[in-house]
C-alpha positions as a Markdown table, in Angstrom:
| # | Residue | x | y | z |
|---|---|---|---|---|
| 1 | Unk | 0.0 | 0.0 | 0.0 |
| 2 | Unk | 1.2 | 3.5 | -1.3 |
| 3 | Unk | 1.5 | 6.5 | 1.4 |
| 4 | Unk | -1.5 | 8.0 | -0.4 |
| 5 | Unk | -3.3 | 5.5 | -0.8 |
| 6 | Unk | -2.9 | 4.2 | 3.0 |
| 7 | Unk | -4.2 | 7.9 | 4.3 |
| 8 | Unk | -6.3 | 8.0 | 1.7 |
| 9 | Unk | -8.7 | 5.2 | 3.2 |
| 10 | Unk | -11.5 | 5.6 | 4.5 |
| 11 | Unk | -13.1 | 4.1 | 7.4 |
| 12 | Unk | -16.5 | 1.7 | 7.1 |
| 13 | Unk | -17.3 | 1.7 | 10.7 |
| 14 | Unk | -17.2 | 3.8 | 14.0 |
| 15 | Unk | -15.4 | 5.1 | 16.1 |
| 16 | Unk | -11.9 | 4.6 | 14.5 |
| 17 | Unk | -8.4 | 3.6 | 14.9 |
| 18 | Unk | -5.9 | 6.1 | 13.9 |
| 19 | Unk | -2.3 | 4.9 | 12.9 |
| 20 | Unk | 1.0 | 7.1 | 13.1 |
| 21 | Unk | 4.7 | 6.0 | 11.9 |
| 22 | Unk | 7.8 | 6.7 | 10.4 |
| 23 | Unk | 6.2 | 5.4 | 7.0 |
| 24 | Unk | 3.9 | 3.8 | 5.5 |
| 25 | Unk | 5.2 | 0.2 | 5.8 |
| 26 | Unk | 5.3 | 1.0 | 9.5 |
| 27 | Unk | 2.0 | 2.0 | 9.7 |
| 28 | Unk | 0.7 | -1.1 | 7.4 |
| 29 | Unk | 2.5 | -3.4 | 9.4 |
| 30 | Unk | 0.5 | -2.1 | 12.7 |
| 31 | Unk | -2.6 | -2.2 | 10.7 |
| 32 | Unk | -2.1 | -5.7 | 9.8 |
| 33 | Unk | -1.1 | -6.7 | 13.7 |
| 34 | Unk | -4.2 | -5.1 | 14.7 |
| 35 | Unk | -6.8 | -6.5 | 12.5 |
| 36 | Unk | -5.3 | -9.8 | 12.8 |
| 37 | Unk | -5.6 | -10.0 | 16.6 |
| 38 | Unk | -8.5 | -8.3 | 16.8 |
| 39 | Unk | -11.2 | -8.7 | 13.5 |
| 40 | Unk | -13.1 | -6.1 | 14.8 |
| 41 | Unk | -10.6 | -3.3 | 14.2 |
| 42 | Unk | -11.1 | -3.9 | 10.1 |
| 43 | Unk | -12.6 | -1.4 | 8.4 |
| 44 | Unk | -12.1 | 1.1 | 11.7 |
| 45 | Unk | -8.3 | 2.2 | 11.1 |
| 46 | Unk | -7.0 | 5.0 | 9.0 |
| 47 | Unk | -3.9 | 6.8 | 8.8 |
| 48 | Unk | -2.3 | 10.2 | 9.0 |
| 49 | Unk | 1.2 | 11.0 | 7.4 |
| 50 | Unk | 3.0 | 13.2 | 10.0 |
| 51 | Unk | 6.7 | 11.3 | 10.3 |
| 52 | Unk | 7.1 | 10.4 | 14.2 |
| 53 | Unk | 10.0 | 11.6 | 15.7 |
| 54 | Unk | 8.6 | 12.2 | 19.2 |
| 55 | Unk | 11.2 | 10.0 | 21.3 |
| 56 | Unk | 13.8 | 13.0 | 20.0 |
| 57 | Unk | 11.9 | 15.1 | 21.6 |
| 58 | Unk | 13.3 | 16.9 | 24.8 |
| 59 | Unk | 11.6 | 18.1 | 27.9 |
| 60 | Unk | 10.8 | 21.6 | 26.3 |
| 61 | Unk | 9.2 | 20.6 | 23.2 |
| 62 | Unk | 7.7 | 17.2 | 24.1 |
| 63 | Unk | 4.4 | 18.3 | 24.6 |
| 64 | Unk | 3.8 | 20.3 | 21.9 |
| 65 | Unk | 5.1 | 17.8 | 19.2 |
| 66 | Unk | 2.6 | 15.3 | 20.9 |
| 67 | Unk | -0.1 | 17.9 | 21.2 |
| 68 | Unk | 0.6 | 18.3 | 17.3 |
| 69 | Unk | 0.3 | 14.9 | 16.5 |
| 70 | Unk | -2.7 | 14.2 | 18.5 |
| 71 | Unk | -4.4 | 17.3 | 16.6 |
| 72 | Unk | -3.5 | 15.3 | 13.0 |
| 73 | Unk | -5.2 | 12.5 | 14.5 |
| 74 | Unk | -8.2 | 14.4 | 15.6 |
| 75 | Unk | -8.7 | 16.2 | 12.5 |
| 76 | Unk | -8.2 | 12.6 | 10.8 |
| 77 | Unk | -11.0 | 11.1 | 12.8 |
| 78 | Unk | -13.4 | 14.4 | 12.3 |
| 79 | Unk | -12.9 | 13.8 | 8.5 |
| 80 | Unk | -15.0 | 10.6 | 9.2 |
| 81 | Unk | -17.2 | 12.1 | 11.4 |
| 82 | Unk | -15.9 | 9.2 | 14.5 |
| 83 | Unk | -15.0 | 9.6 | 17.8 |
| 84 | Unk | -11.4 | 8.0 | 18.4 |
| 85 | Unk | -11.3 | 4.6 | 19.6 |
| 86 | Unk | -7.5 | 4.5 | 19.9 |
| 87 | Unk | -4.5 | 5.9 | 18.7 |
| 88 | Unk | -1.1 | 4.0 | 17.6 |
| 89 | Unk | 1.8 | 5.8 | 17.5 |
| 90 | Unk | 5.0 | 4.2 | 16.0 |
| 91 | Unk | 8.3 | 4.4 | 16.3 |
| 92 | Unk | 11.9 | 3.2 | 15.9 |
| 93 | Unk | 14.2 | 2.8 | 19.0 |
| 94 | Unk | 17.3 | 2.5 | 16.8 |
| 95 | Unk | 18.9 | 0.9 | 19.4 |
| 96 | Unk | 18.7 | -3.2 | 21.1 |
| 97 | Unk | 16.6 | -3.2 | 24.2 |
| 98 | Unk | 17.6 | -1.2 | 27.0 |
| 99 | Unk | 16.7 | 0.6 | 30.4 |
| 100 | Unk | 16.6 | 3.4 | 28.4 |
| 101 | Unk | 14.5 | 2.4 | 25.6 |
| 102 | Unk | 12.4 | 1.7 | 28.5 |
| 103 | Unk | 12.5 | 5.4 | 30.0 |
| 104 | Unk | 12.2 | 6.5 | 26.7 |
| 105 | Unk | 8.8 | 4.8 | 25.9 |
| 106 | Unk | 7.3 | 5.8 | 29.3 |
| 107 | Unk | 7.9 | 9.1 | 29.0 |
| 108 | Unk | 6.7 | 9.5 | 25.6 |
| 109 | Unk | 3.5 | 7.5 | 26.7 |
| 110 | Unk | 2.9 | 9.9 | 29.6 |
| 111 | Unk | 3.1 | 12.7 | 27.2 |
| 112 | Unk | 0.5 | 11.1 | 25.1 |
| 113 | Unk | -1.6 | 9.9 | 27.5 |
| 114 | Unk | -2.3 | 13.2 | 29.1 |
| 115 | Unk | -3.1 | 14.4 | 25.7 |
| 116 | Unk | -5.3 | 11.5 | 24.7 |
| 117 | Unk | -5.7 | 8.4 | 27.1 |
| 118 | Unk | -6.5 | 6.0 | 24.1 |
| 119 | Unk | -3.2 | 6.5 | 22.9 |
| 120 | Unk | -0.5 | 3.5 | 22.6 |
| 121 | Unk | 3.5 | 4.3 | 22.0 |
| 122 | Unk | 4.4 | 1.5 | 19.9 |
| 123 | Unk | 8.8 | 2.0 | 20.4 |
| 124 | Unk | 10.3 | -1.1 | 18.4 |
| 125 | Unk | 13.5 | -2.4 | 19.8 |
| 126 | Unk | 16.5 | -1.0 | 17.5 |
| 127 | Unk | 13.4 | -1.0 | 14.4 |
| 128 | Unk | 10.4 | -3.2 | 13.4 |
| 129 | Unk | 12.6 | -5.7 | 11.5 |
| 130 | Unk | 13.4 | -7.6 | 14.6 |
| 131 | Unk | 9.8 | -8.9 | 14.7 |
| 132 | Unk | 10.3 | -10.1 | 11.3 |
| 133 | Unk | 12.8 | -12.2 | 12.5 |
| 134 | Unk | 10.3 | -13.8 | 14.9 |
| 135 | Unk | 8.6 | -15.4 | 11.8 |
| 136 | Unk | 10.8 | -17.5 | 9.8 |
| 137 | Unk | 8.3 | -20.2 | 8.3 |
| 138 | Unk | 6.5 | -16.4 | 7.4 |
| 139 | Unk | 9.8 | -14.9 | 5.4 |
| 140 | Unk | 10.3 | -18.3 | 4.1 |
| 141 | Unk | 7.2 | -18.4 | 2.5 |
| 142 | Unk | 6.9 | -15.1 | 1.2 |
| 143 | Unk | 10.1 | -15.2 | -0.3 |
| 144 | Unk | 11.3 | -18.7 | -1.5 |
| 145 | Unk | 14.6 | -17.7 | -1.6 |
| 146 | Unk | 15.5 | -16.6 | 1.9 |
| 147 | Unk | 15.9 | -18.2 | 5.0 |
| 148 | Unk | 16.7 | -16.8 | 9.1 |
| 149 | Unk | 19.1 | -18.2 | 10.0 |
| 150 | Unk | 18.7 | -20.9 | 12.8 |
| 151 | Unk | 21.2 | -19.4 | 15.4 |
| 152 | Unk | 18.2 | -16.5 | 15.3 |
| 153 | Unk | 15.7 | -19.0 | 16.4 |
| 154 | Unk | 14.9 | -19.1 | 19.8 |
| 155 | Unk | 16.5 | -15.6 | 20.5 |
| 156 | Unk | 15.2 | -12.4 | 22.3 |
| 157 | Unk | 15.4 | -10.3 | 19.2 |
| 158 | Unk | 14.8 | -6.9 | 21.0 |
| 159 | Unk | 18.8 | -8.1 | 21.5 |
| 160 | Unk | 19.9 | -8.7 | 17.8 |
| 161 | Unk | 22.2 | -5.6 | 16.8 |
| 162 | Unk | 20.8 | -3.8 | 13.3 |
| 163 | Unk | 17.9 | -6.3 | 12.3 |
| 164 | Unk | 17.9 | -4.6 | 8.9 |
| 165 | Unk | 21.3 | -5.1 | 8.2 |
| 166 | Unk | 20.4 | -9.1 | 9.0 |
| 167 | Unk | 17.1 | -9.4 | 6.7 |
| 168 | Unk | 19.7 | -7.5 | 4.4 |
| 169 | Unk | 22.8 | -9.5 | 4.7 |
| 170 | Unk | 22.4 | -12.7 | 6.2 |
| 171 | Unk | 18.4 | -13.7 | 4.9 |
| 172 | Unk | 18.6 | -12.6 | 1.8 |
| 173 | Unk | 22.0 | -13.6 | 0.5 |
| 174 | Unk | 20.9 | -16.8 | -0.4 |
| 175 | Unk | 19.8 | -15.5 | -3.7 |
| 176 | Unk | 17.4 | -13.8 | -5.4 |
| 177 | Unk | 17.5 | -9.8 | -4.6 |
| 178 | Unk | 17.8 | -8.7 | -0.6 |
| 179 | Unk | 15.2 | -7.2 | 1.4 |
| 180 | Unk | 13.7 | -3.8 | 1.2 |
| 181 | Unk | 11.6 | -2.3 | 3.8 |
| 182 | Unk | 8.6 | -2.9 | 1.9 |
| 183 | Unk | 9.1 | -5.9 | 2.4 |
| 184 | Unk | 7.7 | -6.2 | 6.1 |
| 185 | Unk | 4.1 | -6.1 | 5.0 |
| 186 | Unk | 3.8 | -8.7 | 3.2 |
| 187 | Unk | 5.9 | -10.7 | 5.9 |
| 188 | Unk | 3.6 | -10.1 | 8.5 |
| 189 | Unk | 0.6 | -10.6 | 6.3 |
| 190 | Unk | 2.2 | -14.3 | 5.7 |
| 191 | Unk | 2.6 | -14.5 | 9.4 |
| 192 | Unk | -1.2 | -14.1 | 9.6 |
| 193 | Unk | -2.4 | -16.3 | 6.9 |
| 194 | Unk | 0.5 | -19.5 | 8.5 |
| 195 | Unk | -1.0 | -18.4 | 12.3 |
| 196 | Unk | 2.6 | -17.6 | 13.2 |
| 197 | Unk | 1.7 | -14.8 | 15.0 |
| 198 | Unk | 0.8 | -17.5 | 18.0 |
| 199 | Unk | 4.2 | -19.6 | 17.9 |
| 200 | Unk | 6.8 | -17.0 | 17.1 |
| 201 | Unk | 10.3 | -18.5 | 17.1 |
| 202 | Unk | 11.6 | -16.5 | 20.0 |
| 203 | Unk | 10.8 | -13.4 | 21.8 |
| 204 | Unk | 10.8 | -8.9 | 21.8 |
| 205 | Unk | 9.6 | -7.1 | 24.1 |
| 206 | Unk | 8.2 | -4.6 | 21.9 |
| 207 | Unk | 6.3 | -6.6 | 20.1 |
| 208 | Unk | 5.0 | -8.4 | 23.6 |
| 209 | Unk | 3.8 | -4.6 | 24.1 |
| 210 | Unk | 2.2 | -4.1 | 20.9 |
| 211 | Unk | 0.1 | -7.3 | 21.7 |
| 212 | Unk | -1.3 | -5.8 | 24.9 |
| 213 | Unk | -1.6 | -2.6 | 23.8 |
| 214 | Unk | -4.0 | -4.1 | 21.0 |
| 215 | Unk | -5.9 | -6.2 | 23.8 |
| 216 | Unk | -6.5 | -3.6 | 25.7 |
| 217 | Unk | -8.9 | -2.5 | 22.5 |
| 218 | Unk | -11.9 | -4.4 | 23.8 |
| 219 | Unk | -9.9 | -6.6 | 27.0 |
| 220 | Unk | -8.6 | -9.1 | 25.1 |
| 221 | Unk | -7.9 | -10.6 | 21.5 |
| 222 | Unk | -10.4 | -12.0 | 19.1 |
| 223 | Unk | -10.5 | -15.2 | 17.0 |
């Protein structure tokens, strides 16, 4: 899904689900974790553009970049005449799980929250490709050519160092051209349709949060 055509979408049922990212694969890789662990959330999300950059943010500025964003959302949601149902807000950490990603998340989270308490901080550990790595029958399949390789399985990947660099270098090299980032979607998406989202082949922490985040929607998931 194009930028455009991902804010673009319109919403078939009330109230809504508003997504934020970095980009657009970011934001259609939430919308797919979502609507696969809860069914309910399809046809509620849509998406605003604004590029995230709100754990950069320092103690003088925080709350008016989230005060921004939360306005985008707003204005997204009015545009379909919903009330918000919840708000997703992604972004990278950059970095492998730490006490200070975890610092970093709360306080962003605070921020929102006091802005908008259906609001969810989604901060991947170092960037969203470490949850692909949780789903090697997933990459497998939606690329023939590549495989994770097995000292991967079983890991914490909120640990592995540069998760792009290893979808990059070490999955893709066994032929066939190497991964882009546009490449997550349709990952996850295979992820969905093999029901590997409820055996991963290790752990993150950040995508442990994104799961309760999402059950929090209605107080639990959805089959």
């Amino acid at each position: 899904m194009t930028r455009r055509a991902g804010t673009a979408q319109r919403a078939t049922k009330k109230p809504v689900i508003v997504l934020a990212g970095e980009d657009s694969n970011d934001r259609q890789c939430l919308r797919i974790a979502i609507e696969s662990r809860h069914p309910d959330a399809r046809g509620r999300i849509v998406e605003i553009n604004e590029q995230v950059r709100l754990r950069q943010a320092g103690p003088q500025n925080l709350a008016s970049w989230v005060d921004r964003l939360v306005r985008l959302a707003e204005a997204r949601a009015a545009r379909e005449q919903a009330a918000i149902a919840a708000f997703f807000v992604h972004e990278d950490f950059d970095a492998v799980d730490s006490p200070e990603r975890t610092a970093a998340r709360w306080r962003v989270q605070q921020a929102l929250s006091a802005r908008l308490n259906r609001s969810h901080y989604v901060l991947a550990t170092w960037e969203m490709e470490a949850w692909l790595l949780l789903f090697p029958r997933a990459v497998a399949a939606a690329y023939p050519s590549w495989t994770i390789p097995k000292k991967y399985y079983g890991r914490n990947t909120a640990m592995v160092h540069d998760p792009k660099q290893v979808m990059v270098r070490e999955v893709g090299k066994s032929g066939g051209r190497r991964y882009r980032e546009s490449d997550a979607p349709k990952i996850l998406a295979k992820a969905v349709e093999l029901g590997e989202f409820a055996t991963p082949a290790g752990t993150d922490v950040s995508w442990r949060e994104l799961e309760v985040d999402i059950d929090s929607l209605v107080g639990g998931p959805r089959s």
